[in-house]
C-alpha positions as a Markdown table, in Angstrom:
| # | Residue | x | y | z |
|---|---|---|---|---|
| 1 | Unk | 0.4 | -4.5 | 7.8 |
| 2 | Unk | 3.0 | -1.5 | 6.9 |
| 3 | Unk | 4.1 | -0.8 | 4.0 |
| 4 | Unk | 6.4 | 2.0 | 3.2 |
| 5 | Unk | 6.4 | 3.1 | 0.0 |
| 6 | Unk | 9.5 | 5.8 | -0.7 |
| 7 | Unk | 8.7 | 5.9 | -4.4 |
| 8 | Unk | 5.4 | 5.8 | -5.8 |
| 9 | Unk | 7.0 | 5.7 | -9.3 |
| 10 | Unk | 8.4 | 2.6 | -9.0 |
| 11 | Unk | 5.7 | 1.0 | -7.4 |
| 12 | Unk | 3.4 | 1.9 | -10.1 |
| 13 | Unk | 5.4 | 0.4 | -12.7 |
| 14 | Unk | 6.1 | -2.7 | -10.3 |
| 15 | Unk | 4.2 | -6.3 | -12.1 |
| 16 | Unk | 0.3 | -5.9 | -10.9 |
| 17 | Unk | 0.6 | -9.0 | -9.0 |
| 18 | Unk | 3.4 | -7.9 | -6.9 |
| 19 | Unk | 1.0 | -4.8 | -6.0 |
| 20 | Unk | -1.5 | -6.7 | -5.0 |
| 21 | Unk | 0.5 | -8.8 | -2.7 |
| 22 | Unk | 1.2 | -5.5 | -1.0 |
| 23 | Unk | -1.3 | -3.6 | -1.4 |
| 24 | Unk | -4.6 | -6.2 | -1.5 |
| 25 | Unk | -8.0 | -6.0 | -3.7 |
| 26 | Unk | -10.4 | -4.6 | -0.8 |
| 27 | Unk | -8.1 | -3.5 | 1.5 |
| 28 | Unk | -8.5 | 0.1 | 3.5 |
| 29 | Unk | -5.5 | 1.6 | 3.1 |
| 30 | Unk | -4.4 | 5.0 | 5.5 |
| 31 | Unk | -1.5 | 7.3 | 4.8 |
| 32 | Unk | 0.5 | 9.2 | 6.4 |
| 33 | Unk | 2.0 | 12.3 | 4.9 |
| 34 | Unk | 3.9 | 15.2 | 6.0 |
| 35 | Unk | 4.1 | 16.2 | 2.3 |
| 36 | Unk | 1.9 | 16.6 | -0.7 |
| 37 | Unk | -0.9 | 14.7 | -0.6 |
| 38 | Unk | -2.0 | 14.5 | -4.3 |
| 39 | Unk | -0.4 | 11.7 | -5.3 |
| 40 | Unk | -2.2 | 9.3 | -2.7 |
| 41 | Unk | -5.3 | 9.3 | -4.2 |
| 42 | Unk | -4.8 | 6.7 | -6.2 |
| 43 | Unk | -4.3 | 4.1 | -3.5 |
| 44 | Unk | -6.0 | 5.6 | -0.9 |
| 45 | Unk | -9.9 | 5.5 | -2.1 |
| 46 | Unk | -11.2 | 7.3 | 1.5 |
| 47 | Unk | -10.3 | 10.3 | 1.9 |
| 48 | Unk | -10.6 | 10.3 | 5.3 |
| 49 | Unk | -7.5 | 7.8 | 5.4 |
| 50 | Unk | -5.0 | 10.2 | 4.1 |
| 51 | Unk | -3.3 | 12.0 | 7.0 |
| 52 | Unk | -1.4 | 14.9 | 5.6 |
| 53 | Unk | 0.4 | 18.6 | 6.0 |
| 54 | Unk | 0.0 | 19.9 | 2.8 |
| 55 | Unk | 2.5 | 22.9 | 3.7 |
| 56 | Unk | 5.8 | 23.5 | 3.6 |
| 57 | Unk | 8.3 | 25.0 | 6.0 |
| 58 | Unk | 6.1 | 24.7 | 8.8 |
| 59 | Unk | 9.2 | 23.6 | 11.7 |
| 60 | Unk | 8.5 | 23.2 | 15.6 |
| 61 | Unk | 7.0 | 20.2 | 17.7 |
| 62 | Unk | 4.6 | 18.0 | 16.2 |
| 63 | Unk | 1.7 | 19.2 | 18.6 |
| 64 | Unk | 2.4 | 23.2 | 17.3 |
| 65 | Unk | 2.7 | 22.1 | 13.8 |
| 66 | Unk | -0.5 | 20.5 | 13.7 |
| 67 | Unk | -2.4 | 23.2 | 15.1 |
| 68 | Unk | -1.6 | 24.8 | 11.6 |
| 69 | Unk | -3.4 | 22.4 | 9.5 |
């Protein structure tokens, strides 16, 4: 499944059972970032699952921008 989660603020003070029916017990989760990462670690437990650019202002096709990180 996707999810898409615009604002992590509201999701955290979403009902815990609603979070779970999104985000299940037990359940890998992988996100992608072109941002900050820090705030993923609390749903992402692996962090080999969290895709990131931790930069700003880097501009250009995704293949060059990547070659930065």
């Amino acid at each position: 499944r996707v999810v898409s989660m615009p604002c992590m603020e509201t999701f955290a003070k979403a009902d815990a059972n609603y979070q779970k029916l999104l985000i299940p017990e037990n359940t890998k989760v992988i996100a992608l970032e072109a941002g900050s990462s820090y705030s993923w670690y609390k749903f992402v437990k692996d962090p080999k699952c969290l895709l990131d650019i931790n930069a700003f202002g880097y501009s250009g096709r995704k293949d060059e921008v990547l070659k930065n990180e």
